[in-house]
N, C-alpha and C positions, 0 to 999 in steps of 0.2 A: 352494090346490092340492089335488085328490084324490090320496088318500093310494097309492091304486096307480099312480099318476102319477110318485110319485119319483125321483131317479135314485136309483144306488147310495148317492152320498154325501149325499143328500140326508134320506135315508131316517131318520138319525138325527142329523138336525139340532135336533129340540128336545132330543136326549140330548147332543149339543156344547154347547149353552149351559147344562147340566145341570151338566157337569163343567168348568167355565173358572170362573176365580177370582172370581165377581161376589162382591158385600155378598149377604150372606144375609138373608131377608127376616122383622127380629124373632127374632132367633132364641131368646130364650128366650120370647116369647108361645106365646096359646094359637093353637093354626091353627083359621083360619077358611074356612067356604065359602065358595068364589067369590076365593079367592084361592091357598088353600094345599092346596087337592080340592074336586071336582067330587063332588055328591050326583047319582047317576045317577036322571032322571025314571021310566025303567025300569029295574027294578028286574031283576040278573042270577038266576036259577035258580043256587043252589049243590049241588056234591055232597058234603055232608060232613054226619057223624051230628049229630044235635041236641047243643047246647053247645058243639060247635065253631065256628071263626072260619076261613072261607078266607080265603087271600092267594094271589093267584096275581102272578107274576113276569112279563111279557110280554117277551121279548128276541128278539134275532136273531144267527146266530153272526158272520155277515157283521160285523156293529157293531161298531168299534171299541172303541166306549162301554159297550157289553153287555159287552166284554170285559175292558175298565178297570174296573167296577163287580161282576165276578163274585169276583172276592174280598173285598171288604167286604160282599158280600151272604150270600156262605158265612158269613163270621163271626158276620155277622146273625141269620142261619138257625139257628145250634147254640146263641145263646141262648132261641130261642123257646119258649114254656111249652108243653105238651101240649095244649090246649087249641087251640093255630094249624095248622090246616092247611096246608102252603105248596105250592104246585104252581107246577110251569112250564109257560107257554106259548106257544109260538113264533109269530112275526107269520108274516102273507103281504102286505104291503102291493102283492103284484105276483105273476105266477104264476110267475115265474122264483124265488120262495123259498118255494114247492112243496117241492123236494127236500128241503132243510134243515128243515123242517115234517117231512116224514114220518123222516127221518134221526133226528130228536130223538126220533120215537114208534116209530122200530125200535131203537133203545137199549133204551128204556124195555121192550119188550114183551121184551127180551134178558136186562131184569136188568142192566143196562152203565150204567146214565146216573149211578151217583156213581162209577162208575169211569174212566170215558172221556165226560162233559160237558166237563169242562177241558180235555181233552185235543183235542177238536174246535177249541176256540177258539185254545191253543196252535198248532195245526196251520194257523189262517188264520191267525194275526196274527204268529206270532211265524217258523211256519216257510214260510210266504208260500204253503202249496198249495193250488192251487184246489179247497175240498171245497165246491161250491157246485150241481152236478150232477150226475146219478145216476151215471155214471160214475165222476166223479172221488170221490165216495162210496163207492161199492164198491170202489173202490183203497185208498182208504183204509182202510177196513172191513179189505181183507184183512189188511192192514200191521197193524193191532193185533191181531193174530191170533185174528179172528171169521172163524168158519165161513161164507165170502162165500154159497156154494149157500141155507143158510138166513136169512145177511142178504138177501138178494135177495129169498126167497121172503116173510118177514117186512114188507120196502120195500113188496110190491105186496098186502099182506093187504085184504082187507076192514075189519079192525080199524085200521090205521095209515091208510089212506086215511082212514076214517070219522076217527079222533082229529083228523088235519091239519084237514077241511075244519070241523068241532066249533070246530078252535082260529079259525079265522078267524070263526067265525061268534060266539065271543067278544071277538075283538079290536074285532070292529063293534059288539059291544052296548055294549063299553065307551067306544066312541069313541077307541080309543088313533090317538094321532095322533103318535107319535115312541115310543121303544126306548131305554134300559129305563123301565118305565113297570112301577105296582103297581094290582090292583086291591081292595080289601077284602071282604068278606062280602057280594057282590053290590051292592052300595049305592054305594060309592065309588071314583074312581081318582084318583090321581096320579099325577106326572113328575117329570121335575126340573129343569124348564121354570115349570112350573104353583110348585111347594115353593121353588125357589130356586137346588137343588145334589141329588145322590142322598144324601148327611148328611139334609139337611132333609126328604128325599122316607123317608127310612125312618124318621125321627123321626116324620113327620105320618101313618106307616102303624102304627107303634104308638101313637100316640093313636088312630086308628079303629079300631083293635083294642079299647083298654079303650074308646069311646066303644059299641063294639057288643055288649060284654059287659053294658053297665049296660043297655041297651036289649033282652036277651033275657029 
C-alpha cells in the first residue's frame, strides 16, 4: 500500500506491531542487515559538523505509538554522548499531516519545541483535541499562551513551509514506511517493525552510531 494512501490508523501500523509484546528478535546478538536495519542504497545528505553522528527521530503527533514511545526516547536522548546529533522530523504520509509538519517547525523556529513538544501529544492523546488543522492549531497555540498573530505568521513562513516540505522529502529518501522510525548518519534506518520492539529499535540505533564512528 502507498504510504499516502493510509488511513489515520493505519498510518502507524508497523509502529503497533513495534510496541505489542512479540519475542524480541536475539536480543543479545549483534543486528544484522536485512533483518535488524536497512543500509540505505542512497545514501541521505547530513547536516551536522564533521565527527558528528545524526539521528533523526521520524514521528507523527497524530500516532498513538509516537506517543507511547516519546518518553523512553526522551530518556534516550539525555544519555547521548556529544558527539549524536538528534533531530526530529515529522512525516507527511498524506497532505492532511501538512499542518502538524509545519506546527512542529513553528515551535522550533519559537524556541518552544522542549517546552510544549509533549505538550502537543498530551493534548491529542490524552486530552482528545483535535490539533490536527490549522485551525485547530492556532487554538491551540493561543491556549499555551503563544503570541497567536506571530504563531500565524511563523505557520505560513517561507522557512517552515520550506522545513515541512525538506522533512517529507527525507522521510522518502529514507523509505520510512511506519512512525516512530530512526534514521542514522544518512546510511541507515530502522523501526520497530524491522528491530522487533522500539527497546531493540534504539538498541540497533546505538550500535549504528558506534558502527559509524569506527567507519569515520
Amino acid at each position: 500500500m502507498n504510504r499516502r494512501e493510509f488511513s489515520a490508523g493505519a498510518a502507524c501500523l508497523l509502529a503497533a506491531a513495534a510496541l505489542s509484546p512479540a519475542t524480541l528478535l536475539a536480543q543479545g546478538r549483534q543486528p544484522q542487515e536485512g533483518t535488524d536495519y536497512l543500509a540505505l542504497k542512497r545514501p541521505v545528505n547530513v547536516s551536522v559538523a564533521p565527527g558528528q553522528v545524526e539521528v533523526i527521530e521520524f514521528f507523527w503527533y497524530s500516532c498513538p505509538h509516537c506517543n507511547a514511545f516519546e518518553p523512553q526516547l526522551e530518556s534516550w536522548i539525555k544519555r547521548l554522548p556529544p558527539d549524536v546529533a538528534m533531530k526530529r522530523v515529522p512525516v507527511a504520509f498524506r497532505e492532511d499531516f501538512v499542518p502538524q509538519q509545519r506546527l512542529y517547525y513553528t515551535l522550533e523556529a519559537l524556541g518552544k519545541v522542549d517546552e510544549l513538544h509533549a505538550k502537543v501529544f498530551h493534548a491529542i492523546h490524552v486530552e482528545r483535541m483535535p490539533v490536527s488543522r490549522e485551525d485547530s492549531i492556532l487554538d491551540w497555540a493561543g491556549k499555551q499562551g503563544l503570541d497567536k498573530a506571530k504563531f500565524t505568521e511563523l505557520y505560513h513562513s517561507f522557512d517552515v513551509v520550506s522545513k515541512a516540505r525538506r522533512a517529507t522529502q527525507l522521510q522518502d529518501a529514507f523509505q520510512v514506511q511506519g512512525v516512530p522510525a530512526m534514521g542514522i548518519a544518512g546510511r541507515y534506518y530502522t523501526d520497530g517493525t524491522i528491530a522487533g520492539n522500539t527497546d531493540r529499535m534504539l538498541q540497533v540505533t546505538d550500535y549504528l552510531i558506534s558502527q559509524v564512528r569506527k567507519k569515520s
